[in-house]
C-alpha positions as CSV (number, residue, x, y, z in Angstrom):
1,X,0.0,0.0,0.0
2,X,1.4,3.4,-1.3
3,X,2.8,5.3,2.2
4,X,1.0,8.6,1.5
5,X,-1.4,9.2,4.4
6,X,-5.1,8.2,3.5
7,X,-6.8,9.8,6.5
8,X,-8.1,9.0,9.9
9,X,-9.8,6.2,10.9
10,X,-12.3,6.0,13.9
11,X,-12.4,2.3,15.7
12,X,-15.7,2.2,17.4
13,X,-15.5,-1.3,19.5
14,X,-16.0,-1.7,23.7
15,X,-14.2,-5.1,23.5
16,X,-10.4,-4.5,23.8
17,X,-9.0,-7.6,22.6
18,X,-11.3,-6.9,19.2
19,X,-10.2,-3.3,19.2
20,X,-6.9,-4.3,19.3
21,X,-6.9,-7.3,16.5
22,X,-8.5,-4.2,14.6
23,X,-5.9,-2.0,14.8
24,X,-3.1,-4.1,14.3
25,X,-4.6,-5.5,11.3
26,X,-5.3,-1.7,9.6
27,X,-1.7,-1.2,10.7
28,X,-0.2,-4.6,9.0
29,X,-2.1,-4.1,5.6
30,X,-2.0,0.0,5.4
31,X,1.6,0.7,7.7
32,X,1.2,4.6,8.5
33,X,-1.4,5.4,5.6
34,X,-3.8,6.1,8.9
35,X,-3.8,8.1,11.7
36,X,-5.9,5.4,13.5
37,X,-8.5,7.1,16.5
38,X,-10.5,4.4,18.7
39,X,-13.4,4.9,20.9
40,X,-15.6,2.2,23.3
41,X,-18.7,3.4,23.3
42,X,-21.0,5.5,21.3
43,X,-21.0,8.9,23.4
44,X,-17.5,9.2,23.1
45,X,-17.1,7.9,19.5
46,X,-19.7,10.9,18.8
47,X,-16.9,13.3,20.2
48,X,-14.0,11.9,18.5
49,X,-16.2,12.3,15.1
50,X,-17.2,16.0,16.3
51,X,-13.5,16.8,17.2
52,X,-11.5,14.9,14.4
53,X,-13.9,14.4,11.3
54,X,-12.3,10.8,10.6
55,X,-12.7,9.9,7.5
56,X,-13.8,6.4,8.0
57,X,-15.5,5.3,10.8
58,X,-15.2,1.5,11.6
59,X,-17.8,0.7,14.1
60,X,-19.5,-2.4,16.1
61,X,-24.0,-2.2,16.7
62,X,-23.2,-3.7,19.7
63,X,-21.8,-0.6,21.8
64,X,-22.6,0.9,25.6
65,X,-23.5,4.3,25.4
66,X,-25.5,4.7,22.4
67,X,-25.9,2.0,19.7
68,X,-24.1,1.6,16.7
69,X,-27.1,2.4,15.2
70,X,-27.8,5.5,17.2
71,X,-24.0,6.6,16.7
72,X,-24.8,6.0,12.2
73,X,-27.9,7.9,12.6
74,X,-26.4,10.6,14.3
75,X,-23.6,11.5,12.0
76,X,-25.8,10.9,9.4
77,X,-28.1,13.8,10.4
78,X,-25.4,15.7,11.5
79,X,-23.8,15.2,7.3
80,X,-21.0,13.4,8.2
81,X,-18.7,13.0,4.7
82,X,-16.9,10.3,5.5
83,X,-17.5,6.6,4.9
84,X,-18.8,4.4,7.6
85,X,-18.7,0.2,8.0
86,X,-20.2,-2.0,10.3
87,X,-19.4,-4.8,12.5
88,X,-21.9,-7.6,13.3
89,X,-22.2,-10.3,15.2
90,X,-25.5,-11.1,13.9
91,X,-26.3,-12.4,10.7
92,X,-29.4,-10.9,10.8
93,X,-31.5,-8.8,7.7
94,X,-33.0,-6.4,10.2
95,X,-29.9,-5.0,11.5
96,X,-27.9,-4.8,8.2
97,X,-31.1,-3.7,6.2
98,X,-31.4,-0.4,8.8
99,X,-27.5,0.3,8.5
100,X,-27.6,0.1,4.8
101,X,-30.3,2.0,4.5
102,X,-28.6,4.7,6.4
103,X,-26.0,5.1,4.7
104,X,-23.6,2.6,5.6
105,X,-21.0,1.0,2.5
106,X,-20.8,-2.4,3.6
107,X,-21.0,-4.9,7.1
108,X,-18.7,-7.2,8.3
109,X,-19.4,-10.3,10.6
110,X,-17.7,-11.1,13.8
111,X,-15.1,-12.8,13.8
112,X,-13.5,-9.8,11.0
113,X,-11.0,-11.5,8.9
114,X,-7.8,-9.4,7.4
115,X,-9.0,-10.1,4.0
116,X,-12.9,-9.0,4.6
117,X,-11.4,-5.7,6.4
118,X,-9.1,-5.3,3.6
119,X,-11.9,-5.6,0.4
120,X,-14.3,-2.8,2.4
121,X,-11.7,-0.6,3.5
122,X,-10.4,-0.4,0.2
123,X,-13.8,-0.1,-1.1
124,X,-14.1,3.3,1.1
125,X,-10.5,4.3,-0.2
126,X,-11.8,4.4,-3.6
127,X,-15.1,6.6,-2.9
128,X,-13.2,8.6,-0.7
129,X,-10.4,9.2,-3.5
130,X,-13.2,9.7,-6.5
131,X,-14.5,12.6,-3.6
132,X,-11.2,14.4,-3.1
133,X,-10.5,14.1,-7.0
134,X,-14.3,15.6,-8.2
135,X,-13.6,18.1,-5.4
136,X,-10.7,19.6,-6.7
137,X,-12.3,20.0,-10.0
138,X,-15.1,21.9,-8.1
139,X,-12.8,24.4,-6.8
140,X,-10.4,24.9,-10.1
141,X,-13.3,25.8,-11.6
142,X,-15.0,27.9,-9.3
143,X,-11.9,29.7,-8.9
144,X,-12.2,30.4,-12.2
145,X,-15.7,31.3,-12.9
146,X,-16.4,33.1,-9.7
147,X,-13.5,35.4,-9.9
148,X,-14.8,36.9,-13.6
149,X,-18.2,36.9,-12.3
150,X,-17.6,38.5,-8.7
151,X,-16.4,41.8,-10.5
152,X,-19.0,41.5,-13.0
153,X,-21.6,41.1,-10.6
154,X,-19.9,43.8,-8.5
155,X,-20.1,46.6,-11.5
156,X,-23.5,46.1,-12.3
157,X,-25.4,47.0,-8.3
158,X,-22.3,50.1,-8.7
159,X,-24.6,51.0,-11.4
160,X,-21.1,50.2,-13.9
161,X,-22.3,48.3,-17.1
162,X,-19.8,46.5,-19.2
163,X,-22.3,46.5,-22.1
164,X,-20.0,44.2,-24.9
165,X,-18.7,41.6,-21.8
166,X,-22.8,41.2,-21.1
167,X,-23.9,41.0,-24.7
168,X,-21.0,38.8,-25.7
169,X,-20.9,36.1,-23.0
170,X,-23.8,36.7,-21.4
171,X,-26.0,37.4,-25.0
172,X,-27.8,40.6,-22.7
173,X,-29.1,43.0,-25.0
174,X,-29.3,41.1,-28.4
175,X,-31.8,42.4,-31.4
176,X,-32.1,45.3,-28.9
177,X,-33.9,43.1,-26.5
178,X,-33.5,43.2,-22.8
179,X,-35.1,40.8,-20.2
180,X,-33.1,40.4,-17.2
181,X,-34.5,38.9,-14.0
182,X,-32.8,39.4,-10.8
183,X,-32.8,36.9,-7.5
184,X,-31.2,37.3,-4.1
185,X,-30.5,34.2,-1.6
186,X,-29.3,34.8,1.9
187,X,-26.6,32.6,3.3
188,X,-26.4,30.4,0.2
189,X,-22.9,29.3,-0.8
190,X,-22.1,30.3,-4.7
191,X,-20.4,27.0,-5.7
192,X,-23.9,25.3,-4.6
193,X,-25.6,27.6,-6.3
194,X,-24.1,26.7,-9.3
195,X,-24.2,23.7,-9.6
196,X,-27.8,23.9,-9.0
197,X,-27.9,26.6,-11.9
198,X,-26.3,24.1,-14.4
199,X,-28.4,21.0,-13.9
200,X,-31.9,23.3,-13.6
201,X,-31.6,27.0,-14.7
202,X,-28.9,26.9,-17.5
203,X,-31.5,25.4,-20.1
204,X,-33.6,28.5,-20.1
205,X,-31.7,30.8,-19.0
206,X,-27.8,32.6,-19.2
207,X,-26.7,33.2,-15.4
208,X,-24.7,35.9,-14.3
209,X,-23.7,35.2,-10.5
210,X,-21.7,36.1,-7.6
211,X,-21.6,36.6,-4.1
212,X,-22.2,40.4,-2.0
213,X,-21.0,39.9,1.5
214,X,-23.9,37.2,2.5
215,X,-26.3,37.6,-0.8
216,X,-26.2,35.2,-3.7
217,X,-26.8,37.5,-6.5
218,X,-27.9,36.2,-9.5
219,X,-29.1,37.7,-13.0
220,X,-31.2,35.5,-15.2
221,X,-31.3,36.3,-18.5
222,X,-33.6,34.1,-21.2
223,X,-32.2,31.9,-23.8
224,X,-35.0,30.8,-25.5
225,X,-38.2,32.4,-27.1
226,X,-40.5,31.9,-25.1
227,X,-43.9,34.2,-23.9
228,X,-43.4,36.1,-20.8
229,X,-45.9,33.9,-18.5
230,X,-44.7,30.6,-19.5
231,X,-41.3,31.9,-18.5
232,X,-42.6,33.5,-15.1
233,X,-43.7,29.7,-14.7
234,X,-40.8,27.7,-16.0
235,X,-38.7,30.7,-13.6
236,X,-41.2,29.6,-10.6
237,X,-41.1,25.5,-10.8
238,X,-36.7,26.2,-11.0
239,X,-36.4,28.5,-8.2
240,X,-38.9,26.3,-5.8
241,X,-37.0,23.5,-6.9
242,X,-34.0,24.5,-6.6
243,X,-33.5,26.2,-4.0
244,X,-36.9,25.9,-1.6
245,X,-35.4,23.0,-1.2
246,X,-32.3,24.2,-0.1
247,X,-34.4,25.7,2.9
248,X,-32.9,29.1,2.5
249,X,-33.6,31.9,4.8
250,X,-34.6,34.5,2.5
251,X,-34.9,34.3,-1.2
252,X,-36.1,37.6,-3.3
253,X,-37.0,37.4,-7.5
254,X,-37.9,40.3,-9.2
255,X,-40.1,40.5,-12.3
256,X,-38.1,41.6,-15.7
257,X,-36.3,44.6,-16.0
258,X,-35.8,46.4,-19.4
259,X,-33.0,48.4,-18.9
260,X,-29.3,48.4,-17.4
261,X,-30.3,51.2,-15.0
262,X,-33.5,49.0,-13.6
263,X,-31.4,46.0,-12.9
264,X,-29.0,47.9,-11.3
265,X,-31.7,49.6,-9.0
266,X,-33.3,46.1,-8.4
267,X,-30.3,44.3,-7.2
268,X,-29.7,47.0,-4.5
269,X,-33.0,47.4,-3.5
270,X,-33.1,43.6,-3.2
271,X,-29.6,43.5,-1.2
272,X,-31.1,46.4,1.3
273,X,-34.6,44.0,1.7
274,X,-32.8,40.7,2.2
275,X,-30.4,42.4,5.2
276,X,-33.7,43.4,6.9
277,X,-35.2,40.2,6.5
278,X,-36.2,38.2,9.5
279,X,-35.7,34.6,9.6
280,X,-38.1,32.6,7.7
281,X,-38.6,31.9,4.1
282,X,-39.2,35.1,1.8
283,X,-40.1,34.7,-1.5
284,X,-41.3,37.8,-3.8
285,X,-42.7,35.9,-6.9
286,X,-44.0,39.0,-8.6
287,X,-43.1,37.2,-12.0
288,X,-45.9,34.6,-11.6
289,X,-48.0,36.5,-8.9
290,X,-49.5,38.7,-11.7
291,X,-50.9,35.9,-14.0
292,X,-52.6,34.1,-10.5
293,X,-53.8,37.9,-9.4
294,X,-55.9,37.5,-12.4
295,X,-57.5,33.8,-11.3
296,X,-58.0,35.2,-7.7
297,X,-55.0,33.2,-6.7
298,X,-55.0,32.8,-3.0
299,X,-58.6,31.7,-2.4
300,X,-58.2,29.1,-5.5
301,X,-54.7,27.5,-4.8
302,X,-56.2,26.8,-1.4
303,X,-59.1,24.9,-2.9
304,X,-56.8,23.2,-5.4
305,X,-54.4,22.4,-2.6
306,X,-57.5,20.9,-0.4
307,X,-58.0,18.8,-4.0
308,X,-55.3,17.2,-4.4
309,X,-55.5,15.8,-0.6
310,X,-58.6,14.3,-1.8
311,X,-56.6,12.3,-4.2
312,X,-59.2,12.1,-7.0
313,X,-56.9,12.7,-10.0
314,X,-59.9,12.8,-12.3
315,X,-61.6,15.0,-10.4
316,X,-59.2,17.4,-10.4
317,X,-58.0,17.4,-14.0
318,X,-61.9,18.1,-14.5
319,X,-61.8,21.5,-12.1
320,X,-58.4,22.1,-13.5
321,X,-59.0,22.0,-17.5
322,X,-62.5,24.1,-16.7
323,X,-60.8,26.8,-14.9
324,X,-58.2,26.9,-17.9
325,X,-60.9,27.1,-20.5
326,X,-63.3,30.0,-18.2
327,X,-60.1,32.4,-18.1
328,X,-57.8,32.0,-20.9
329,X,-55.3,31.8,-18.8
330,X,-53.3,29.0,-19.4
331,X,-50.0,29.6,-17.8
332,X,-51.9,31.4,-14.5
333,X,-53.3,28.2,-13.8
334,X,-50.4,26.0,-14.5
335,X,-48.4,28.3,-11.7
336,X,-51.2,28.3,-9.4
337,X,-51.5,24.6,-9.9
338,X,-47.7,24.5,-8.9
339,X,-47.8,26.7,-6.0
340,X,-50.5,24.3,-4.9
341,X,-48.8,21.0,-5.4
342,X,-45.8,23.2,-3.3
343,X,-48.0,23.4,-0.6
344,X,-49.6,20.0,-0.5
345,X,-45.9,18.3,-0.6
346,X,-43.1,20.4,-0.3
347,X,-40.6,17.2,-2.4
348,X,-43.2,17.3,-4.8
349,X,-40.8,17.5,-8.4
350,X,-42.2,20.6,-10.0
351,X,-39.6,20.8,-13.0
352,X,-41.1,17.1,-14.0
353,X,-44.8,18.7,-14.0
354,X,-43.6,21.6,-15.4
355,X,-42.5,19.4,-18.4
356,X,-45.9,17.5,-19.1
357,X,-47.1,21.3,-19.0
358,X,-45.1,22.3,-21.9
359,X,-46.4,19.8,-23.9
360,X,-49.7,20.0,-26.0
361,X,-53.2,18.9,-24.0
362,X,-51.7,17.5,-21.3
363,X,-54.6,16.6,-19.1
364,X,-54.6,13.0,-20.0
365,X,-51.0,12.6,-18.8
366,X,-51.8,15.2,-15.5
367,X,-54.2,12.7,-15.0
368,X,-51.8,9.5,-15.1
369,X,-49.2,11.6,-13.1
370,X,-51.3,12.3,-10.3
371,X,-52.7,8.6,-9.8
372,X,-48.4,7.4,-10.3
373,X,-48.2,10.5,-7.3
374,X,-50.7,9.2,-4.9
375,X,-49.4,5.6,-5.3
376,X,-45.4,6.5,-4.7
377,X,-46.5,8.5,-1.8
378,X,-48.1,5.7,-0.1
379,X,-45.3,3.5,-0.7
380,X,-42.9,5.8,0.8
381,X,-45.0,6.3,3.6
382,X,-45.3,2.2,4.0
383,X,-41.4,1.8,3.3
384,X,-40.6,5.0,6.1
385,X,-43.5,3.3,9.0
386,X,-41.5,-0.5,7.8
387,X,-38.1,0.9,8.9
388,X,-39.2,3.0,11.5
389,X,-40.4,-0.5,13.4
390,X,-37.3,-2.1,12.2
391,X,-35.2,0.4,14.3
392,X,-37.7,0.5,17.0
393,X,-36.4,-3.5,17.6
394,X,-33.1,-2.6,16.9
395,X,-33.6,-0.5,19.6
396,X,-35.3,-2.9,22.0
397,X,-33.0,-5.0,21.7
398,X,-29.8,-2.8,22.9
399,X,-32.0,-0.9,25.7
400,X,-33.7,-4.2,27.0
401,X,-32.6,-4.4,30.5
402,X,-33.5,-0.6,30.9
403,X,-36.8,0.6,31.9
404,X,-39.0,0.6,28.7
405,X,-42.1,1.4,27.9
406,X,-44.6,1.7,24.6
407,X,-44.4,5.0,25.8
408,X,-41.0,5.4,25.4
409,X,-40.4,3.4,22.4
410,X,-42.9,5.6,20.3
411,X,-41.4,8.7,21.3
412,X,-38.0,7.3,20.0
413,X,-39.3,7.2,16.3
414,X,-41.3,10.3,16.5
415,X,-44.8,8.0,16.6
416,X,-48.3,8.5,18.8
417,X,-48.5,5.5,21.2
418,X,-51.9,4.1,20.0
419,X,-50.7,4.4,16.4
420,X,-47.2,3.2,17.2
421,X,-49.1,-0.2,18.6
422,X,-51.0,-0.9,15.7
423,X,-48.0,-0.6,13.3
424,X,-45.9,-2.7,15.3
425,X,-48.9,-5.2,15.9
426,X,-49.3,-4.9,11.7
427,X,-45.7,-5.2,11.0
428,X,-43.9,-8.0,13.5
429,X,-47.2,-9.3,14.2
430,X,-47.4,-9.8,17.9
431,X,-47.7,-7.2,20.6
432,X,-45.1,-4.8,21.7
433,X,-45.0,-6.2,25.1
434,X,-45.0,-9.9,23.6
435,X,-41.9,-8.7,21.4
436,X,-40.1,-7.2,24.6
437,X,-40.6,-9.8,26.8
438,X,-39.4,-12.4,23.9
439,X,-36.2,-10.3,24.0
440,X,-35.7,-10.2,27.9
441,X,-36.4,-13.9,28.3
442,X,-33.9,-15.0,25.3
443,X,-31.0,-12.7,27.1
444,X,-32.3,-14.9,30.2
445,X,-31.8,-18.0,28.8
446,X,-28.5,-16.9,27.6
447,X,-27.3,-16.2,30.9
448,X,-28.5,-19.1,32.8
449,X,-27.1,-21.3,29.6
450,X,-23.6,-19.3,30.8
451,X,-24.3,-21.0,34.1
452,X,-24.9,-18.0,36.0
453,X,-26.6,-18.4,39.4
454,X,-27.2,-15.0,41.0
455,X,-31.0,-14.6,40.2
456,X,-31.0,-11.2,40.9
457,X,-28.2,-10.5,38.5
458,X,-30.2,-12.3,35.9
459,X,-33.4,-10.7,36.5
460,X,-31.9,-6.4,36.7
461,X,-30.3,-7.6,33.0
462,X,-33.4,-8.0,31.6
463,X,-35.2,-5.1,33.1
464,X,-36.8,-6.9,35.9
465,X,-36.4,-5.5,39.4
466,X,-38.7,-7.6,41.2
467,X,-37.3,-11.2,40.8
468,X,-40.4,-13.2,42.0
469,X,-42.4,-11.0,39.0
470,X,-39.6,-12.2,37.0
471,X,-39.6,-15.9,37.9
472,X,-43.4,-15.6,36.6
473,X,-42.7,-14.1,33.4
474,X,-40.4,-17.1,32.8
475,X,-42.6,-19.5,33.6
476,X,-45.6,-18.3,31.6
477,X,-43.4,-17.0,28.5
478,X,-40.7,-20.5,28.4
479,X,-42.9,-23.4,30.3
480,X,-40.7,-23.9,32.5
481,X,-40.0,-22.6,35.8
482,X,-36.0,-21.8,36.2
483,X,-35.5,-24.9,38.0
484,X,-36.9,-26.9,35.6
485,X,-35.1,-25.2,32.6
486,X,-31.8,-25.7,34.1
487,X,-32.5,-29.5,35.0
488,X,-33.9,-30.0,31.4
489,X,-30.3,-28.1,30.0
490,X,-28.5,-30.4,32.3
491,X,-29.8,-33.9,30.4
């Protein structure tokens, strides 16, 4: 292995004699290619990863502290970039299906052999290296781009045109024409920005855009021939899209400006509004608000959006292709239609409607699109409730010998208690309690297979602290009484 350093790598394991196999095998295949960092439990592996951003985090589900789960999910929420991997000693779906799922490149199973530690970590070598590699390219280029376009973007609020740069590069002004929107974004970082620009706005649009202390500044100029209102919509599905999503503070789009001297005006009167702003999302869509002023926007959208939760696609197309034909207003509806779907789902893909909407009479295909909609959406929702149960047992089955409750469970997954039952019941098929006490009284077995005698010990490890309520549960749940399950292990 090449002796340039590779990064740091985070051990996550509480036994030491595992720990310590780990490390000297990282150490035998990769020599000093890691600075290698080890924690025992989850709390203190959360640190490390707070403190030392490893770049690969090696850890067991089977930790004190917080799970290995727990510790996944965490970084996870917290967009960790590194790469994580999981050790197992159970060769169980549920587990590995909820690590994958989080994010996790691979698992390996106890007892970890050099060559299965070898083939993932190398697997996360390579991702990490195809990272490093497209983010260099990332930075050349917005070296590049943002450094012509932070002077340009600087001139124009100064009220300083450079009429031939514009018109040349940036086609402003040609065959006398000039139609320049202009958009503000607090707090949003110019690279990100771009990129969103070329996968979303760069088809209908060429983008002038740089950065004013905290303000994205961005002029949007069209490329194609296109009416006004369907470019006020095609303008409203990108910028909802691409950067609603982004959960910006404050956000500010003019309508089009004519001349040089108007977008000059605008993007200071925008910069001045956006450092007033309070928190919260702001959005001035005067572009599009216009066309829905005429439909008595605010009163409709909220019927439309009360619609669509009524999921009767045909039904809808109905109200929505009469409303088109009573107002002549084709593109006012399709942006109030938008807005609507906005509000009903915020993820709702609104550059994919905005597509059917280009084409010629699409209400058959609305139709179709909103039936594909409802079903996805209940699938999703039966996929999230699936693996939130999954992780609920995950979870029972680290915090067993604790105090738990239904309570305490639902709350954990963000679920009411009487729904939380009935999806458990649905999903495993038996009763919360049945499932919990299944767990505790396997552990029990264990121990008393170990040949452990203290009773008490046995029944505090399983979240019993009355031991005659214990020897009950035993009984009732196994059969047996714990005499007569160690005499029949004893035959």
């Amino acid at each position: 292995m090449a002796e340039t350093k590779i990064g740091r790598l985070l051990i996550v394991e509480d036994e030491p004699l595992e720990q310590i196999a780990l490390c000297g095998n990282v150490k035998r295949i990769y020599q000093d290619a890691f600075e290698i960092l080890t924690a025992e439990d989850g709390i203190d592996a959360k640190k490390v990863c707070e403190e030392k951003n490893p770049d690969i985090v090696l850890v067991d589900i089977n930790i004190p502290g917080i799970s290995g789960l727990e510790l996944i999910q965490f970084l996870m929420e917290h967009h960790f970039r590194g790469k994580i991997l999981i050790i197992t000693a159970y060769d169980t779906s549920d587990y590995i299906r909820q690590a994958l799922s989080l994010g996790v490149i691979d698992y390996l199973l106890k007892p970890v052999s050099a060559k299965e530690l070898r083939e993932a970590m190398d697997k996360c070598i390579q991702m990490l290296k195809k990272d490093r590699e497209q983010k260099e390219r990332e930075i050349s280029s917005s070296i590049v781009s943002s450094y012509a376009e932070q002077y340009l973007i600087s001139d124009i609020v100064k009220g300083r045109y450079p009429v031939q740069t514009l018109e040349e590069a940036y086609h402003w002004g040609k065959n006398g024409r000039l139609n320049v929107w202009v958009a503000g974004i607090l707090n949003a970082d110019v690279q990100e920005a771009l990129e969103e620009k070329e996968s979303v706005l760069s088809k209908y649009f060429w983008i002038v855009s740089g950065k004013i202390e905290e303000v994205t500044i961005l002029f949007l100029n069209p490329r194609v021939s296109k009416e006004e209102a369907e470019l006020s919509v095609i303008l409203q599905a990108q910028v909802e899209t691409a950067y609603r999503k982004r959960k910006m503070k404050t956000m500010i789009l003019s309508s089009p400006q004519a001349t040089y001297d108007q977008i000059g005006e605008t993007a200071n009167e925008i910069l001045k509004k956006i450092r007033k702003a309070n928190e919260g999302v702001w959005i001035e869509q005067r572009a599009w608000e216009k066309e829905i002023d005429k439909l008595r926007g605010k009163k409709l959208c909220r019927k439309w959006e009360q619609r669509l939760r009524e999921r009767n696609a045909e039904n809808f197309v109905r109200m929505f292709r009469r409303k088109v034909q009573e107002t002549n207003q084709y593109w006012g509806c399709v942006s109030l239609f938008l807005t609507a779907c906005s509000a009903f789902d915020w993820e709702a893909d609104l550059l994919e409607l905005l597509e059917l909407f280009q084409e010629e009479k699409p209400y058959g295909r609305l139709e179709k699109w909103l039936e594909k909609y409802d079903k996805e959406r209940d699938s999703v929702q039966c996929t999230e409730e699936k693996n939130k149960i999954l992780f609920a047992i995950a979870w029972m089955r680290e915090h067993f010998s604790e105090d738990i409750s239904r309570f305490t469970v639902a709350a954990k997954i963000g679920l009411n208690e009487t729904y939380f039952s009935h999806l458990f019941k649905q999903e495993t098929g038996d009763s919360f309690v049945h499932v919990l006490t299944e767990i505790r009284m396997e552990h029990a077995k264990k121990m008393l297979d170990l040949g452990i005698a203290d009773m008490d010990e046995i029944a505090r490890a399983c979240g019993y602290y009355n031991k005659k309520y214990f020897f009950e549960v035993f009984k009732r749940f196994t059969g047996y009484s714990i005499t007569d399950y160690q005499r029949e292990k004893k035959k």
